[in-house]
C-alpha positions as CSV (number, residue, x, y, z in Angstrom):
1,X,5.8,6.0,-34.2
2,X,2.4,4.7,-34.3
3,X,0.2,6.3,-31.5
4,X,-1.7,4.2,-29.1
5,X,-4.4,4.5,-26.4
6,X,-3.3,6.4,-22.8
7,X,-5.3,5.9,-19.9
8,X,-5.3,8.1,-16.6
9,X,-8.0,6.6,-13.6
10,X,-9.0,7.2,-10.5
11,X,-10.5,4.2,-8.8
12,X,-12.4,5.7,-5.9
13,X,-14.6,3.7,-3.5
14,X,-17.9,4.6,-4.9
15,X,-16.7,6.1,-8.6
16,X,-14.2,5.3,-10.9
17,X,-13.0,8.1,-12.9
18,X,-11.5,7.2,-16.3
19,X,-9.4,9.3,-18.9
20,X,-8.6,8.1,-21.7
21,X,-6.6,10.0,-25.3
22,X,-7.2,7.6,-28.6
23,X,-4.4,7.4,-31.4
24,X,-6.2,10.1,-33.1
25,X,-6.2,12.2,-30.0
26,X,-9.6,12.3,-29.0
27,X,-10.4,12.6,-25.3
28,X,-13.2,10.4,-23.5
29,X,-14.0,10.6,-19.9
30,X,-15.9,8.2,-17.9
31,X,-17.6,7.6,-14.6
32,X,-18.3,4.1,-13.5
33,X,-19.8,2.6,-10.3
34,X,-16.4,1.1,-8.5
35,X,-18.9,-1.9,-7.4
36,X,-21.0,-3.8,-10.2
37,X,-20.6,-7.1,-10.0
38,X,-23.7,-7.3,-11.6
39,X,-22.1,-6.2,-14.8
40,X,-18.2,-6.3,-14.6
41,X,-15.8,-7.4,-12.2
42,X,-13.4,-4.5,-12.2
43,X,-14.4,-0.9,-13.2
44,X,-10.9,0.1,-14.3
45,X,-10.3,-2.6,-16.9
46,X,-14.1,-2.5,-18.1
47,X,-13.8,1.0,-19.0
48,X,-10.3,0.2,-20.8
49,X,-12.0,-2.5,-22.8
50,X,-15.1,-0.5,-24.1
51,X,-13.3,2.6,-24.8
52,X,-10.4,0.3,-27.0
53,X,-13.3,-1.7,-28.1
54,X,-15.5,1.4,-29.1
55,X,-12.7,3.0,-30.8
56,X,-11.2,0.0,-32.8
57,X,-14.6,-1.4,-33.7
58,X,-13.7,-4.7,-32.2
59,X,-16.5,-7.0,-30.4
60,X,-14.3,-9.0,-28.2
61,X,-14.8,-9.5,-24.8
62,X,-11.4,-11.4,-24.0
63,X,-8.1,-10.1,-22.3
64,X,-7.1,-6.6,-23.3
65,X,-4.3,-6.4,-25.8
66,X,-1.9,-4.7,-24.5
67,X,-0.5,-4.0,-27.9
68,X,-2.3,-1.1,-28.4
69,X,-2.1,1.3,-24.9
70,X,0.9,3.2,-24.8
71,X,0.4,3.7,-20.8
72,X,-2.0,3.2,-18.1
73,X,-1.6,5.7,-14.6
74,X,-3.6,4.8,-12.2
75,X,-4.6,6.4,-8.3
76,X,-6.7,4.2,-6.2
77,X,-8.7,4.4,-2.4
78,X,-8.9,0.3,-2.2
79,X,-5.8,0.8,0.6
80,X,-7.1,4.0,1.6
81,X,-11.1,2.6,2.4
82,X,-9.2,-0.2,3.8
83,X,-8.1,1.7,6.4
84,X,-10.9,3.4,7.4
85,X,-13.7,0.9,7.2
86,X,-10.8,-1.8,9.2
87,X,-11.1,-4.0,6.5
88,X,-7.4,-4.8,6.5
89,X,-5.6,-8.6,6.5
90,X,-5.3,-10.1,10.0
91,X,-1.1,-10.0,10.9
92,X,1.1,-11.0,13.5
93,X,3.9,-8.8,14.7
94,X,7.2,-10.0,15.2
95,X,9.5,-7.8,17.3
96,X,12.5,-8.1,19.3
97,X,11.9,-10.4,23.0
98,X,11.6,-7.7,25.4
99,X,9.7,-5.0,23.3
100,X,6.4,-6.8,23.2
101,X,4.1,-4.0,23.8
102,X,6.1,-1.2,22.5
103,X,3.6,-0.3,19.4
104,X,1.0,-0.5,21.9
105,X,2.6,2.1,24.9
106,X,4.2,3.7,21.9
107,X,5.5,7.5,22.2
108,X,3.3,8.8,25.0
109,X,2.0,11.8,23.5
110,X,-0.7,13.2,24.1
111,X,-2.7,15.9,22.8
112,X,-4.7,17.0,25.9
113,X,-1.6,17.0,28.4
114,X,-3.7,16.7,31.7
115,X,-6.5,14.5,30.5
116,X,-7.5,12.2,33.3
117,X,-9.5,9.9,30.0
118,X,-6.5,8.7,27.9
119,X,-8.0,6.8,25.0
120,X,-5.6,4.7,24.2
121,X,-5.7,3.3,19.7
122,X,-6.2,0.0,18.9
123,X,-3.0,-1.5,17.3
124,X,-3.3,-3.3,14.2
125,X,-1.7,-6.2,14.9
126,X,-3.7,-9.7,15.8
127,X,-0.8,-11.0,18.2
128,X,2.7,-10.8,18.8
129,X,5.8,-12.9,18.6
130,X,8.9,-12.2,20.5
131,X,11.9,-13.2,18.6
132,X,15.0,-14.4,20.3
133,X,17.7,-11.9,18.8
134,X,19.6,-8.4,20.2
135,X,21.7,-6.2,18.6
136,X,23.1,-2.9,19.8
137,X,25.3,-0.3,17.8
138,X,29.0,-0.4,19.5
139,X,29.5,2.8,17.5
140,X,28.6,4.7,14.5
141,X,29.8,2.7,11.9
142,X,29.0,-0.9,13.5
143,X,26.6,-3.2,15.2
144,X,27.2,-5.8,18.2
145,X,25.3,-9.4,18.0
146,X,24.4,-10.0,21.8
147,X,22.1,-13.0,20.6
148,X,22.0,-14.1,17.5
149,X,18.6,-14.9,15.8
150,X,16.9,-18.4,17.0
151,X,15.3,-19.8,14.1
152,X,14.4,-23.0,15.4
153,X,12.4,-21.3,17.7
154,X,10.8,-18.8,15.8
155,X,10.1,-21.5,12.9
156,X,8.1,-23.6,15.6
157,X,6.5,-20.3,16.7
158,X,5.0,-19.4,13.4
159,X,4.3,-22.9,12.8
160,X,1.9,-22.8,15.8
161,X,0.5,-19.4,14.9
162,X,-0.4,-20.4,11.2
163,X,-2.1,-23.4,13.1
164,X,-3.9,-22.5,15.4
165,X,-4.6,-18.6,14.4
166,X,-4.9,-19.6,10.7
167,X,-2.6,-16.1,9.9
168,X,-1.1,-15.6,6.7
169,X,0.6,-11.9,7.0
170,X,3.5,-11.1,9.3
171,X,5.1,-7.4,10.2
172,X,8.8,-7.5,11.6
173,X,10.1,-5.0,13.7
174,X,13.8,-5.6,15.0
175,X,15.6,-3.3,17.1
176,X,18.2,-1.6,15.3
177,X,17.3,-3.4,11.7
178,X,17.4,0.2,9.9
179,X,21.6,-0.4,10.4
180,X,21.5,-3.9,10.6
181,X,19.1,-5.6,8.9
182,X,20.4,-9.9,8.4
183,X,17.9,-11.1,11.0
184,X,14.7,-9.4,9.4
185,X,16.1,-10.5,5.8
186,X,17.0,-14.1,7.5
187,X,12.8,-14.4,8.7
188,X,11.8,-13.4,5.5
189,X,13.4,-16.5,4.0
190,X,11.8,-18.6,6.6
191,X,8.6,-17.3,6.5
192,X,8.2,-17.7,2.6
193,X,9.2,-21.2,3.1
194,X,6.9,-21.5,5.5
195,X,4.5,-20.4,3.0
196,X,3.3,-17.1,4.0
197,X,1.3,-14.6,2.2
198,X,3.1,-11.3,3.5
199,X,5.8,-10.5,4.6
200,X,6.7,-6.7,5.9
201,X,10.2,-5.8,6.8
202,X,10.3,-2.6,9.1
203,X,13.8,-2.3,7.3
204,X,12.2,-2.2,3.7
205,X,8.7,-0.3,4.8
206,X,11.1,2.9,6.6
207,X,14.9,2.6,7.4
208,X,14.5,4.9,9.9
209,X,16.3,5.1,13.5
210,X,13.6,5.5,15.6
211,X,11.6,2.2,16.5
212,X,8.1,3.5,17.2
213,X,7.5,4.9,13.8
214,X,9.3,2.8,12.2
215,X,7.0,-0.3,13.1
216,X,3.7,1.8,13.1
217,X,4.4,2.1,9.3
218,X,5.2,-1.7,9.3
219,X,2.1,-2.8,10.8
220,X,0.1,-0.5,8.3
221,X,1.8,-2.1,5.2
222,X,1.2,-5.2,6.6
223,X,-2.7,-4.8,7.1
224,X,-3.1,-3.3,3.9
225,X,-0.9,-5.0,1.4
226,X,-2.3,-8.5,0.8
227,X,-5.7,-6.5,-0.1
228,X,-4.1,-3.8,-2.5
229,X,-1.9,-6.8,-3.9
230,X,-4.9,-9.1,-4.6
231,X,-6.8,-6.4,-5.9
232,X,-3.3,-5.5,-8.1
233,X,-3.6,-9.0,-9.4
234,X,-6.9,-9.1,-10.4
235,X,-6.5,-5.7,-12.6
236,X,-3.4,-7.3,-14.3
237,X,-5.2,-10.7,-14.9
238,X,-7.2,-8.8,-17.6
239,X,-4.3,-7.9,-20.0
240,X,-3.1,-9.8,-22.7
241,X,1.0,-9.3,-22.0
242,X,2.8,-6.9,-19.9
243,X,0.9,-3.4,-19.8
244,X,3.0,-0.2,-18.9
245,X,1.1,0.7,-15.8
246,X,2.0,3.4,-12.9
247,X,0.3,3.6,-9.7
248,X,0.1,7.2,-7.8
249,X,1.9,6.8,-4.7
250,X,0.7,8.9,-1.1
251,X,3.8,11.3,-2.1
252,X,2.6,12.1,-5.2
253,X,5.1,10.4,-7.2
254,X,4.6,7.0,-9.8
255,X,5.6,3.2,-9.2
256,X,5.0,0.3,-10.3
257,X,3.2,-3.2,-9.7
258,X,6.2,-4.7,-7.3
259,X,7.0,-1.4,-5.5
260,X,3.6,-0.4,-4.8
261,X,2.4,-1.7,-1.3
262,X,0.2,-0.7,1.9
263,X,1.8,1.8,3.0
264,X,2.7,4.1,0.1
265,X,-1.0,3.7,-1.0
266,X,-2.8,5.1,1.4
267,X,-3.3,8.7,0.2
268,X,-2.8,7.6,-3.4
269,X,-5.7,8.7,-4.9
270,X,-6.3,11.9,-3.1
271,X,-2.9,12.4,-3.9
272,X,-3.8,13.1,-7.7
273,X,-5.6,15.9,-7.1
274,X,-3.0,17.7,-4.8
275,X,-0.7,17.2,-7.6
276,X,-3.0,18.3,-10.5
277,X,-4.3,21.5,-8.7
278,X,-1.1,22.7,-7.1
279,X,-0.1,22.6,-11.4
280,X,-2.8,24.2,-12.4
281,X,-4.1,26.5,-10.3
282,X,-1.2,27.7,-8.1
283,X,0.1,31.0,-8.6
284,X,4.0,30.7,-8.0
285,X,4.1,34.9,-8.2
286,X,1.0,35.6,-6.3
287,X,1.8,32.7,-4.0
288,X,-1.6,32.8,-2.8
289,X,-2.6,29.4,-0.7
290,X,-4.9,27.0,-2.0
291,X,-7.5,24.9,-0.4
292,X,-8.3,21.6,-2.2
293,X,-11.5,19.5,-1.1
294,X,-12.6,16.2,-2.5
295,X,-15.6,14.6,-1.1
296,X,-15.5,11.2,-2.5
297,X,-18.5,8.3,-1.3
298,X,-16.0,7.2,1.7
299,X,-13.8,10.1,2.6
300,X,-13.1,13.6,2.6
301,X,-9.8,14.9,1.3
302,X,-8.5,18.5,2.3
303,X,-5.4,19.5,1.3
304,X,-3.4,22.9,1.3
């Protein structure tokens, strides 16, 4: 079988670290500035293109041919500075009528029990719309309708918000949609013919029971995503054909283009190096704990 090129990168917020094995096994590393429009538009795909370019003797400066890279595995910050610098998309939650500032009261914990100065977060979320719909498990193994979903009004409701607030992202969070999930599927329909630009279903984003966290996690997928995809899009614009490309998820683990959103990117690039020196460095007979820090241009990662 003919060997091709292999690519691992890091595409922090300041530096993008690139890895790269040639067909005749030879290793090159590179560091590029993450930021240089004044010489390429994407760091990732530049570095790509010289290495194959140096390597193959080849002075093109077209779309990368994806003919010769057996893989690309990639970990990125651009979700993760997102976050932290609030430069998410502007979304509108949708939630159940009645439930309207439950992502803002939340859970009620508090760390400092008898603090008289409760700092309360700041939610995500630009607005809210309540959506006419209720459902209630009868018992374990099904759900009651008490109002069915009013699409009528929710259509003109999102009609009005894309008017006047000029918001292209919505987050759903419907009450008992980790067990019964139509309605959210059934505003997903009318929100892409509505022409939206994201759509978050708490049901997708975590099928879990309890509401709180489930739409916390909503709302962050649905601040992040449309900026990770558009930056996704833009990497994949510069390949000539598919390219077999893996994105580091917060857990650790691999997906790819369609599966990796908001959420699940959020620690992906610190996540890399939890996974490469808990391999490498981890005694599993000493058991001896290990501190990882990575102090990146943005952020500090620690890990244990």
């Amino acid at each position: 079988m003919e060997k091709k090129f292999k690519f691992a990168i890091d595409r922090g917020g300041t530096f993008t670290d690139v890895f790269a094995i040639t067909p005749s096994d030879k290793i090159i590393t590179y560091k590029l500035l993450s930021k240089n429009p004044v010489n390429y538009d994407d760091a990732p795909t530049y570095a790509i293109q010289k290495i194959i370019s140096e390597e193959t003797s080849s002075t093109t400066t077209q779309m990368i041919d994806t003919d010769l890279i057996e893989w690309i595995r990639m970990g990125t910050t651009v979700a993760t500075n997102a976050l932290l610098e609030s430069k998410g998309e502007r979304f509108c939650l949708l939630i159940t009528k009645g439930f309207k500032d439950l992502l803002y009261i939340g859970n009620q914990s508090r760390p400092n029990l008898f603090d008289l100065s409760i700092q309360m977060p700041n939610v995500l979320y630009e607005c809210v719309i309540e959506v006419e719909e209720r459902c209630v498990p009868s018992n374990e193994n099904d759900i009651k309708v008490l109002k069915e979903l009013d699409l009528i009004k929710l259509e003109k409701d999102l009609k009005q918000m894309i008017n006047e607030k000029k918001i292209q992202n919505i987050a759903v969070l419907l009450m008992h949609s980790y067990f019964y999930n139509d309605h959210e599927l059934k505003i997903e329909m009318l929100a892409k013919r509505l022409g939206l630009k994201s759509v978050s279903l708490s049901h997708k984003i975590s099928p879990m029971i309890r509401a709180v966290p489930r739409g916390l996690t909503t709302c962050i997928d649905a601040y992040l995503t449309p900026c990770l995809k558009e930056y996704l899009e833009s990497f994949r614009k510069s390949f000539k054909g598919d390219v077999n490309v893996l994105f580091m998820q917060s857990d650790g683990g691999l997906t790819s283009y369609s599966n990796f959103t908001g959420c699940r990117a959020i620690l992906s690039g610190p996540a890399g190096g939890v996974v490469g020196y808990a391999l490498t460095s981890y005694d599993k007979e000493l058991k001896q704990p290990i501190i990882g820090f990575d102090m990146g241009g943005t952020s500090t990662d620690v890990s244990r």
